[in-house]
C-alpha positions as CSV (number, residue, x, y, z in Angstrom):
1,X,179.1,120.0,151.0
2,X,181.6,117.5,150.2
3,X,181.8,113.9,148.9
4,X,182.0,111.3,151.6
5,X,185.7,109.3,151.0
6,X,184.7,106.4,153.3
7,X,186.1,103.2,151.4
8,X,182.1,101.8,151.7
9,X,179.9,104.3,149.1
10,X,176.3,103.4,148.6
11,X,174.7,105.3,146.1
12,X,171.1,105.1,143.9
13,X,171.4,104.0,140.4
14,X,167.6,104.6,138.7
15,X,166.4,103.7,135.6
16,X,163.4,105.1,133.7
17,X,162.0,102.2,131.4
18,X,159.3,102.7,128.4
19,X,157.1,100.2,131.0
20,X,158.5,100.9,134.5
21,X,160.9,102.8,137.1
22,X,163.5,100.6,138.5
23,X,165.5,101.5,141.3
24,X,168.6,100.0,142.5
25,X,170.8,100.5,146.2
26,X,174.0,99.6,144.7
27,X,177.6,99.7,147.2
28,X,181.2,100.2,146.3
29,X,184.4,99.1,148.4
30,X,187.0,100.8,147.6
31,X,185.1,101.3,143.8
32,X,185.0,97.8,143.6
33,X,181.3,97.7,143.0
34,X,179.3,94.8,145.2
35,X,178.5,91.4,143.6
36,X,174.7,92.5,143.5
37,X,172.8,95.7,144.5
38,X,171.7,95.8,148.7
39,X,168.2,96.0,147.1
40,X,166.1,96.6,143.8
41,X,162.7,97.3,143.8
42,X,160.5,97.8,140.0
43,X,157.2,100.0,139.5
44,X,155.4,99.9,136.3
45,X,153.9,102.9,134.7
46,X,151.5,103.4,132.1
47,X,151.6,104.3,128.4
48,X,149.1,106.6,126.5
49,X,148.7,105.4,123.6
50,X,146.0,106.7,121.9
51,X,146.6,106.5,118.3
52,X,149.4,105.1,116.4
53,X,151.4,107.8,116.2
54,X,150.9,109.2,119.5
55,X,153.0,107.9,122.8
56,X,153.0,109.6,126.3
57,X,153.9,109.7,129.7
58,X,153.0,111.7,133.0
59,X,156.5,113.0,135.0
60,X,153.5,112.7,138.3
61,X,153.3,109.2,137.5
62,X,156.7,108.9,137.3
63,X,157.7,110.7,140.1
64,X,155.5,108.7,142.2
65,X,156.6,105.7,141.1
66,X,160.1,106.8,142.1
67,X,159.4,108.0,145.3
68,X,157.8,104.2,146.1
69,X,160.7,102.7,144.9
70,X,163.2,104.4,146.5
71,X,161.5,103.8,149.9
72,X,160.8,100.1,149.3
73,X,164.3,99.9,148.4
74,X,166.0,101.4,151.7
75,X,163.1,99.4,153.8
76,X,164.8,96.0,152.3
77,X,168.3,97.3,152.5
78,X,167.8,98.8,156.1
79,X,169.8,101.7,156.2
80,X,169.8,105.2,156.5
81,X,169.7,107.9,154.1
82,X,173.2,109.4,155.9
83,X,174.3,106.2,154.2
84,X,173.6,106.9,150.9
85,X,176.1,109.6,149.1
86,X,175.1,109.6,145.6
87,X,172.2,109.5,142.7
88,X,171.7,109.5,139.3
89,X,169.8,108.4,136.5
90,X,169.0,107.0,133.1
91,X,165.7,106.8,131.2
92,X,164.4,107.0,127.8
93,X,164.9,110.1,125.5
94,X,161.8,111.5,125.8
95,X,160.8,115.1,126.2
96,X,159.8,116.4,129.2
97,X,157.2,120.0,128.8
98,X,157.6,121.6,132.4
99,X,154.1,123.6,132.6
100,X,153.9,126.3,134.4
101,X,150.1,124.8,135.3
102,X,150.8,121.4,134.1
103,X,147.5,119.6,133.0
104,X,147.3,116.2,131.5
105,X,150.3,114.1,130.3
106,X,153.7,115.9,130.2
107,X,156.0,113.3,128.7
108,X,156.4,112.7,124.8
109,X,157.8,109.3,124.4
110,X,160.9,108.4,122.0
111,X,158.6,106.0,120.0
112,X,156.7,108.9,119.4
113,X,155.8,109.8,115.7
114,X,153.6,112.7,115.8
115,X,156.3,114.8,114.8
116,X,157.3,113.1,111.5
117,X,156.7,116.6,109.3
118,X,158.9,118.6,111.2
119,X,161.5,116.0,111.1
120,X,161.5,116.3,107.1
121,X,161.3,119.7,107.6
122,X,164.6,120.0,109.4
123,X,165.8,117.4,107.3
124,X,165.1,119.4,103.9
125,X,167.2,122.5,105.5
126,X,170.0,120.9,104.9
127,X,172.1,122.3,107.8
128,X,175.1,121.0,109.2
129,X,173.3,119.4,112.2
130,X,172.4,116.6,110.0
131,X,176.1,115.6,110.2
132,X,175.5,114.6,113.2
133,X,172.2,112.3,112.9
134,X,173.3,110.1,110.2
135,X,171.8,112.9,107.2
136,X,168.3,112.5,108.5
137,X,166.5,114.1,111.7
138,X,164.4,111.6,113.2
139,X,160.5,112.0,114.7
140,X,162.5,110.1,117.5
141,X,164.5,113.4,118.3
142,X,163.4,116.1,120.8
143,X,164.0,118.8,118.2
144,X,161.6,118.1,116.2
145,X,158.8,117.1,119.0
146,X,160.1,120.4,120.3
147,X,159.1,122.0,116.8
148,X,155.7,120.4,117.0
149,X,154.7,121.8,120.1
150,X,155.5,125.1,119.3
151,X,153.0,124.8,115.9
152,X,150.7,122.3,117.2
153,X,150.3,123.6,121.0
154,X,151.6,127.4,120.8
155,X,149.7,127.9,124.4
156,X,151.7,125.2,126.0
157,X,154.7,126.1,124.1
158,X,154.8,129.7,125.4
159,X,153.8,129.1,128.6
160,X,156.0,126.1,129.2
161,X,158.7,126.5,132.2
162,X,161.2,124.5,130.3
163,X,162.0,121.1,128.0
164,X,164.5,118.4,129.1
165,X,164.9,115.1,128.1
166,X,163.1,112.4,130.6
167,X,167.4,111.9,132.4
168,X,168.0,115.5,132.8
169,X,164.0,115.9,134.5
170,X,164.8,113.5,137.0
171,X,167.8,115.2,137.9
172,X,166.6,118.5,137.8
173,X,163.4,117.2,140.3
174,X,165.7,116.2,142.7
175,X,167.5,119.4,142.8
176,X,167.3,122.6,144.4
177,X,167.6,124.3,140.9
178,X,165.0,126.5,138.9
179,X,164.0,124.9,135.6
180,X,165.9,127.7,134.2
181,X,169.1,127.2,135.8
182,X,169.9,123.5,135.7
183,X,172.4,122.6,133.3
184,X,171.6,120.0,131.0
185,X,173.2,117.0,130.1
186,X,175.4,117.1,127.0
187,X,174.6,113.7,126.2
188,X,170.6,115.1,126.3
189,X,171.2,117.8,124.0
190,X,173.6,116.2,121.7
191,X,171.8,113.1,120.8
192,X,168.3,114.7,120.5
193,X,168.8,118.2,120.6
194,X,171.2,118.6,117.5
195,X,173.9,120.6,120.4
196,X,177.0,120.8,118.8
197,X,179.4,119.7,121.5
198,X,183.0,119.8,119.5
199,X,182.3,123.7,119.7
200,X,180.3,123.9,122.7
201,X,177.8,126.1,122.0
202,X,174.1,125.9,120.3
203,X,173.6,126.2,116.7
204,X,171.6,129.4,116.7
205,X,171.3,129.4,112.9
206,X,169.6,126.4,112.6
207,X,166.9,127.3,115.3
208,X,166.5,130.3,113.4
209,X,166.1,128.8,110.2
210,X,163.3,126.3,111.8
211,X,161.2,128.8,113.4
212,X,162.6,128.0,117.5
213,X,163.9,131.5,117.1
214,X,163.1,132.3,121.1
215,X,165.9,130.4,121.8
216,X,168.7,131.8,119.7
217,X,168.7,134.9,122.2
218,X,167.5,132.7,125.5
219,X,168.6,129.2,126.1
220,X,167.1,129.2,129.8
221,X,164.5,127.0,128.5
222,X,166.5,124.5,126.6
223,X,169.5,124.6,128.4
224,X,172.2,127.4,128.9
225,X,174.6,125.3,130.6
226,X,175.4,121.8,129.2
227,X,177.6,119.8,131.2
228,X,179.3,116.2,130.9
229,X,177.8,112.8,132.1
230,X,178.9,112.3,135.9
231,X,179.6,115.6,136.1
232,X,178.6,117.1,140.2
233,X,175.6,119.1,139.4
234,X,174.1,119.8,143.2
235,X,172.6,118.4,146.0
236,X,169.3,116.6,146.7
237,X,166.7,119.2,147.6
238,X,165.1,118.5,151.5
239,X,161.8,118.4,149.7
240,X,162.6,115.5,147.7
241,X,164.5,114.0,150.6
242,X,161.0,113.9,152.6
243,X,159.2,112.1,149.1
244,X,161.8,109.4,149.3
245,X,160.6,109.1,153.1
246,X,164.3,110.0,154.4
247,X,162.3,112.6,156.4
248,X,159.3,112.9,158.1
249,X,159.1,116.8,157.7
250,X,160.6,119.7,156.1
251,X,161.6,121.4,159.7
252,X,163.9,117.9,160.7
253,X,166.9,119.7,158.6
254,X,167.4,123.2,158.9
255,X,169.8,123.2,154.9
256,X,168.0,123.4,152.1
257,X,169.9,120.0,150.5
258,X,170.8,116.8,152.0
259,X,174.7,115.8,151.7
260,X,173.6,113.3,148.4
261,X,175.5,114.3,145.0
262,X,173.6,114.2,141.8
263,X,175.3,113.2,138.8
264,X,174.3,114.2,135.5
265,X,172.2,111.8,133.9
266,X,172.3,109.4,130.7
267,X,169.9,108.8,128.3
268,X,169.2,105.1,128.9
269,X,171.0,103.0,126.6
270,X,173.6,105.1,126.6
271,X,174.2,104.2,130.4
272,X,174.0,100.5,129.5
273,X,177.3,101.4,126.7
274,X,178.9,103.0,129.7
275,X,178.8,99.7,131.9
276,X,179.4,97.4,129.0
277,X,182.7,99.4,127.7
278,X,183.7,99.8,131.2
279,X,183.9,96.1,132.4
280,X,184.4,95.2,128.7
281,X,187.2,92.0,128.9
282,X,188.8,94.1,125.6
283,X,189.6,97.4,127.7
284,X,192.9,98.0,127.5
285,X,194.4,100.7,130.7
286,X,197.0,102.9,130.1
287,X,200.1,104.3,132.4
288,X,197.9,107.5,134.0
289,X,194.7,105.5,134.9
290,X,192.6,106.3,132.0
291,X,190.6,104.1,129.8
292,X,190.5,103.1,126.2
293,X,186.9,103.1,124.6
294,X,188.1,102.7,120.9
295,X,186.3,100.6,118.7
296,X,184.0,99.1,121.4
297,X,180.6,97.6,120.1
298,X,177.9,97.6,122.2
299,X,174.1,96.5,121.9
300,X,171.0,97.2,124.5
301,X,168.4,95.5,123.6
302,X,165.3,96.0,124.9
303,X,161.9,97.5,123.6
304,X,164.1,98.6,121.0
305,X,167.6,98.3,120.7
306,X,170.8,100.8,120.2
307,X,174.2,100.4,118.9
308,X,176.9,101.8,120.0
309,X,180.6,102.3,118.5
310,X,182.8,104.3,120.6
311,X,185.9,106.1,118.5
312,X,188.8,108.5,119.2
313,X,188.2,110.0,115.6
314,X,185.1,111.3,114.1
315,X,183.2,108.8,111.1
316,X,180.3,109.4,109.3
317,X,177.6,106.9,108.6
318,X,174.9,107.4,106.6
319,X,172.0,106.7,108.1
320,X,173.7,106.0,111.6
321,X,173.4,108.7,114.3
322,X,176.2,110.7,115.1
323,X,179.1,111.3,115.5
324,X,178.1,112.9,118.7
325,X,181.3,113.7,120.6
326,X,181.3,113.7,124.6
327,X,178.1,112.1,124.5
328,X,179.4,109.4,127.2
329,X,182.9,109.7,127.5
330,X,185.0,112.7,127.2
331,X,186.9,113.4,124.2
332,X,185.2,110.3,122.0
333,X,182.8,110.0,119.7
334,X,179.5,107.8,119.4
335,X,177.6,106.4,116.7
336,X,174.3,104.8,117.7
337,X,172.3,102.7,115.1
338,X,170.0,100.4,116.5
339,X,166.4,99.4,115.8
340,X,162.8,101.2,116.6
341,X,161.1,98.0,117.4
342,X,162.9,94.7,118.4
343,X,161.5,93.4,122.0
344,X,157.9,94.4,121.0
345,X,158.4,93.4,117.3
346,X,158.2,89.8,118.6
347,X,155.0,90.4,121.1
348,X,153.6,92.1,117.8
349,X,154.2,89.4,115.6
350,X,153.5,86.2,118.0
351,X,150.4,88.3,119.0
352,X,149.6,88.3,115.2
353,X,149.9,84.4,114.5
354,X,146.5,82.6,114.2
355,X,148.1,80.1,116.6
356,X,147.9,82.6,119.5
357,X,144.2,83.6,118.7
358,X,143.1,80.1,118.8
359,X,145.5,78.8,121.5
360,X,147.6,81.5,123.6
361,X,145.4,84.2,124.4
362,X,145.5,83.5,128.1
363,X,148.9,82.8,128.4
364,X,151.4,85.8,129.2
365,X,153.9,86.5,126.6
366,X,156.8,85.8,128.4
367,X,155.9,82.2,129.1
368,X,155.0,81.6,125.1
369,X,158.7,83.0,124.2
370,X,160.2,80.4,126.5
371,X,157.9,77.7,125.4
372,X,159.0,78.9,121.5
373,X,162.9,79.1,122.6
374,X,162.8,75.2,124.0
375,X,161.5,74.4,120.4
376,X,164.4,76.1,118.8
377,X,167.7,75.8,121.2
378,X,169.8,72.9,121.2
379,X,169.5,71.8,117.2
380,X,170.8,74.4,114.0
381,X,167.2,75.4,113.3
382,X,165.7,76.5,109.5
383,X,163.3,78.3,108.5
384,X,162.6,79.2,104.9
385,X,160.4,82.3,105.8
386,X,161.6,86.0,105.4
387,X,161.1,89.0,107.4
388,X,161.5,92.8,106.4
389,X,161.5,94.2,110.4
390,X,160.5,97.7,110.0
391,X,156.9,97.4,111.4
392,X,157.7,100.6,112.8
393,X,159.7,102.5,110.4
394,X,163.6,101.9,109.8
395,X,165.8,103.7,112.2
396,X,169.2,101.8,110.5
397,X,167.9,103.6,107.2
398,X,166.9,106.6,108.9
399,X,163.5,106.3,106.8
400,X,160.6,106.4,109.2
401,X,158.1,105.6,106.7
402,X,159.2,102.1,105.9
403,X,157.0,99.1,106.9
404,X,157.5,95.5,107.3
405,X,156.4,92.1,106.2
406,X,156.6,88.7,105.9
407,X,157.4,86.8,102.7
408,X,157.0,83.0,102.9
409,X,153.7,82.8,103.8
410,X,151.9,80.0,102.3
411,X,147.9,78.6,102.1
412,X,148.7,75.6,104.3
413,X,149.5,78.2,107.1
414,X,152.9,79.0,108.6
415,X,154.0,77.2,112.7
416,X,154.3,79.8,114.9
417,X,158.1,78.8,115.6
418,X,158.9,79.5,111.8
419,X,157.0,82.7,112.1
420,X,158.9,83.8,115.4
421,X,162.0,82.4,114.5
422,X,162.4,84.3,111.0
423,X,161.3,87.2,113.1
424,X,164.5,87.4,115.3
425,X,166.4,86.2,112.3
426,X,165.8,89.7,111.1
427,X,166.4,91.3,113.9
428,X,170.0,89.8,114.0
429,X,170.3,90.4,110.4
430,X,169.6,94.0,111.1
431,X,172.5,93.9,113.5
432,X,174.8,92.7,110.8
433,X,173.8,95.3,108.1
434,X,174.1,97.8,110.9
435,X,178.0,96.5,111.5
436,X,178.0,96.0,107.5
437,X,177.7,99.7,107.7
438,X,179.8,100.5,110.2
439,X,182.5,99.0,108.7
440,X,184.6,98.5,112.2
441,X,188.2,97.5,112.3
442,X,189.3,94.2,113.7
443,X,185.9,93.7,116.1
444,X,186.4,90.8,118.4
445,X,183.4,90.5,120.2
446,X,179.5,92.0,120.9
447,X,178.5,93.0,123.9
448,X,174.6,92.9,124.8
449,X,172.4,94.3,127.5
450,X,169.2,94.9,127.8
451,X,166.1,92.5,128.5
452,X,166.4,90.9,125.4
453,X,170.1,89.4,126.4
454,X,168.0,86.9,128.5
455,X,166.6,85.5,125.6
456,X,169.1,82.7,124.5
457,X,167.5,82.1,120.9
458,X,168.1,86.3,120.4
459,X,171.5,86.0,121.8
460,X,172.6,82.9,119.8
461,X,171.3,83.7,116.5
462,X,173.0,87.1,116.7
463,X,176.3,84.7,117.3
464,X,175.0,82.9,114.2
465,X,174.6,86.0,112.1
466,X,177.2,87.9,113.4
467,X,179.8,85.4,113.2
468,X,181.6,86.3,116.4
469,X,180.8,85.9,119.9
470,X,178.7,87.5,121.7
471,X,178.6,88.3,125.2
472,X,176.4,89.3,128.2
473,X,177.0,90.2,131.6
474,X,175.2,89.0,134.6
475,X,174.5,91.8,137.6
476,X,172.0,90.2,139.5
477,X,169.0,92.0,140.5
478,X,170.1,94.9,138.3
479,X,171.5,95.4,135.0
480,X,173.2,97.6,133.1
481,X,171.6,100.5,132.9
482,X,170.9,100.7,137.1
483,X,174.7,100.2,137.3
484,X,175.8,102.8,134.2
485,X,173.4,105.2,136.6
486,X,175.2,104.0,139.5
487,X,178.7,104.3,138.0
488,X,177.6,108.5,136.9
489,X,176.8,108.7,141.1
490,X,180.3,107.2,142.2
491,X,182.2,109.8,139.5
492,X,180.5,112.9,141.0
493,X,180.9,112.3,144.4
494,X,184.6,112.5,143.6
495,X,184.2,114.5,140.9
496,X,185.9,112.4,138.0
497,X,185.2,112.1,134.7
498,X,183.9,109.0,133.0
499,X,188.0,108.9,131.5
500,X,188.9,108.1,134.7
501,X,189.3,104.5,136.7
502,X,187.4,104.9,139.6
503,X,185.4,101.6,139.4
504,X,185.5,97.8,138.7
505,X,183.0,95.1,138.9
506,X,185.4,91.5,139.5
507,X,182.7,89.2,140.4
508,X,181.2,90.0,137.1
509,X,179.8,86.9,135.3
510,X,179.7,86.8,131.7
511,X,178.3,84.2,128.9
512,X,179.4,83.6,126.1
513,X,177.3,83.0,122.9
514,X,180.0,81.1,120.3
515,X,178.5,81.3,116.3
516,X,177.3,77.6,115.0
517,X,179.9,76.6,112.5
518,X,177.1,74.0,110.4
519,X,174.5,77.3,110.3
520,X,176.9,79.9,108.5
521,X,176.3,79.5,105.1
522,X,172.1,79.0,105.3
523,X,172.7,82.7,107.2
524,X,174.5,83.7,104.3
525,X,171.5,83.5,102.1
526,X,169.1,84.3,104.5
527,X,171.0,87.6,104.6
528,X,170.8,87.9,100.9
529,X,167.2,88.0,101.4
530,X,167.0,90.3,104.1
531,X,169.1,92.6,102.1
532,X,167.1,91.9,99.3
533,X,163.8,92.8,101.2
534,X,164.9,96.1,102.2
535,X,166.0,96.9,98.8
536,X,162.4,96.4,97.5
537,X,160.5,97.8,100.5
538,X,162.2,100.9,99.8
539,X,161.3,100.9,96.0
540,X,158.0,99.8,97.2
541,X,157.7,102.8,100.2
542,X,158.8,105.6,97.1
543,X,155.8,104.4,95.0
544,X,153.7,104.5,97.9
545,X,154.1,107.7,98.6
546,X,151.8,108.7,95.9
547,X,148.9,106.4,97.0
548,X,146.8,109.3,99.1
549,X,144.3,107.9,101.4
């Protein structure tokens, strides 16, 4: 099979949300990618949440959910499958336990935390890994939910087919591959996996040293071939072709694959970096057609938000994951900060506010938000209240037990626009102690995806903070992350590499957020408390630790 070289490609861009499955029909002319997608079409899916600690998913649920988007889509679009010529994904970084009899939920979500033990645990061994997540492992990262199962479910863990990350499932389910045999994203197994991608190879010590030791000799369940984002990996399987409803049975194709090339996928946010460095107004092209990521900052914020500085040469930052090299683009290396909760901080803490006990409760979140934002925009707004963010841990101080807090709060009660206001005040404060950090040479400009870049106070206040402008991009019906998936589809039909200038988007729009010139020195104290707050909650969190309860 071979990719099609018409000038018109449509191809199918899916994204895998915390909350839903989005699917996008998305066409290139001559790789200049349509003003907006032929059709989208969303599914929500659940969450099992059954303590505080515990998140999951089920991959049937998921599946399913894909299957109905997919054929909703190509019902509005009206075409035919022989149209389409490439898929590939992005979803969360979750893992993904293939069963060999699967019962129950299957999916371990990132916001996960029942694995916070065997993080310390691998963090305590000290092992070069740790270079590459900032100094700390994370209950976020798959290697340490992947520990957990092992002690926790030793059944499951033996019997399991294979672990993936939630991208490289997707892909894998819509191949014609065992579990064994598909190769695995390197973006998957460096990010979460602690894969060391300068050298290729898997750090065999370190599973030792942890007790994953079945995997030093056999990588067939983790991954034994690891492979960069975009890369060609197969075909889509004639099964899968007759769940998306391109067929009627398995006998109306006599090959075992239809001629549709997956890519190989993205962990989510990372997909949303690829579209924002890619139509990024600071991309500078060079003589042979290749791109320059240097120094690109990008933010997608969402549920919770990740940072992203792209860089030819390899920095450390403690407490900022990475470097990972060839996690997105060849031959660079990321660093991804970001925060665990952002997007459901402010649900949490409007939810929280006697105001929406007593006033709100039957009025959907989104709708309060905008109500609060008209109450804010349009006049350099103050607040004299103080939040410390890290309601759910501190992923910018790689410290997992941190909480958060409020300090302001007064007998006469508190407005509920002070209290949501200070709230993303933090959040953008965050982001400037995160850049703080990162100490980046001559940054121009932030560029923000994610559902939280519709929310103008969010997106103005991080102008504020930030003291720059701050950007976000427009696609329509789809955003960033559809398109990053869509952008991985185009590359391996031709088989290109993400280096490569295969695509351009010119009827992007873009708005600008410019910083408030009157508000920069009230944000300069405001920051001193932020900073301030973490400082203590940390002293605070290290006495705590001997409180037993």
């Amino acid at each position: 099979m071979s990719g099609n070289n018409n000038k018109t490609t449509i191809v199918i861009g899916v994204d895998v949300g915390s909350g839903s499955v989005r699917v996008s029909l998305i066409k290139f002319v001559d790789g200049v990618i349509d003003s907006r997608p032929l059709a989208t079409h969303k599914k929500s899916i659940t969450v099992h949440n059954t303590n505080t600690h515990i998140y999951e998913q089920n991959t049937d649920e998921i599946w399913s959910a894909l299957c109905e988007c997919v054929q909703n889509c190509m019902k509005t679009a009206n075409i035919n499958y022989k149209q389409i010529t490439g898929i590939s994904f992005s979803a969360t970084c979750s893992l993904a336990i293939i069963d060999k009899n699967k019962t129950g939920n299957d999916v371990i979500m990132w916001m996960d935390h029942r694995a916070i033990n065997e993080a310390k645990y691998i963090t305590e061994t000290k092992n070069a890994v740790l270079e590459q997540m900032g100094g700390n492992c994370s209950p976020e990262f798959s290697l340490a939910k992947l520990l957990w199962t092992k002690r926790h479910q030793r059944q499951r863990f033996d019997e399991a087919v294979g672990f993936m990350e939630l991208p490289d499932w997707l892909a894998w389910k819509c191949s014609n591959f065992e579990a064994t045999e598909y190769p695995r994203s390197v973006c998957s197994v460096v990010c979460k996996w602690g894969y060391d991608a300068v050298n290729r190879r898997w750090r065999d010590d370190l599973l030792q040293l942890i007790g994953l030791e079945e995997f030093v000799k056999d990588k067939s369940k983790i991954g034994a071939k690891i492979v960069l984002p975009g890369t060609h990996i197969g075909y889509v399987s004639k099964k899968v072709a007759k769940d998306f409803g391109f067929i009627s049975n398995l006998n109306e194709i006599n090959d075992e694959c239809i001629d549709i090339s997956i890519a190989s996928p993205l962990i989510d946010a990372h997909a949303g970096a690829l579209s924002m460095c890619m139509f990024s107004h600071e991309l500078k092209e060079v003589s042979n057609e290749q791109l320059d990521y240097d120094n690109l900052f990008c933010m997608i914020a969402g549920t919770s938000t990740c940072d992203f500085i792209s860089t030819h040469k390899r920095y450390f930052t403690e407490g900022v994951w990475g470097p990972y090299y060839d996690a997105i683009f060849p031959n660079y290396y990321v660093r991804e900060a970001g925060q665990s909760t952002t997007g459901i901080l402010l649900e949490h803490v409007i939810k929280n506010h006697q105001d929406y006990h007593q006033k709100l409760t039957d009025k959907p979140i989104n709708d309060i938000i905008k109500d609060l934002n008209k109450q804010i925009l349009g006049k350099p707004y103050k607040t004299k209240l103080n939040v410390n963010p890290c309601f759910h841990g501190s992923r910018l101080l790689a410290n997992p037990y941190m909480k958060g807090g409020y300090y302001g709060l007064t007998m006469d009660g508190n407005n509920i626009v002070d209290w949501y206001h200070a709230a993303v005040e933090a959040l953008a404060y965050e982001s400037k102690y995160i850049l703080d950090e990162l100490k980046i040479p001559d940054l121009k400009k932030v560029l923000i995806s994610g559902g939280l870049a519709k929310n103008d106070v969010y997106m103005q206040l991080h102008a504020d903070v930030l003291n720059i402008d701050v950007i976000t991009f427009d696609l329509g019906d789809a955003d960033l992350m559809l398109v990053g998936a869509a952008i991985l589809a185009y590359h391996s039909i031709f088989k290109q590499d993400l280096n490569t200038k295969l695509v351009s988007y010119p009827d992007l729009d873009a708005t600008y957020f410019r910083p408030t010139p009157e508000l920069q020195d009230y944000h300069k104290l405001k920051y001193k408390c932020f900073r301030e707050m973490l400082e203590s909650a940390t002293r605070i969190e290290e006495i705590m630790k001997d409180i037993h309860i």
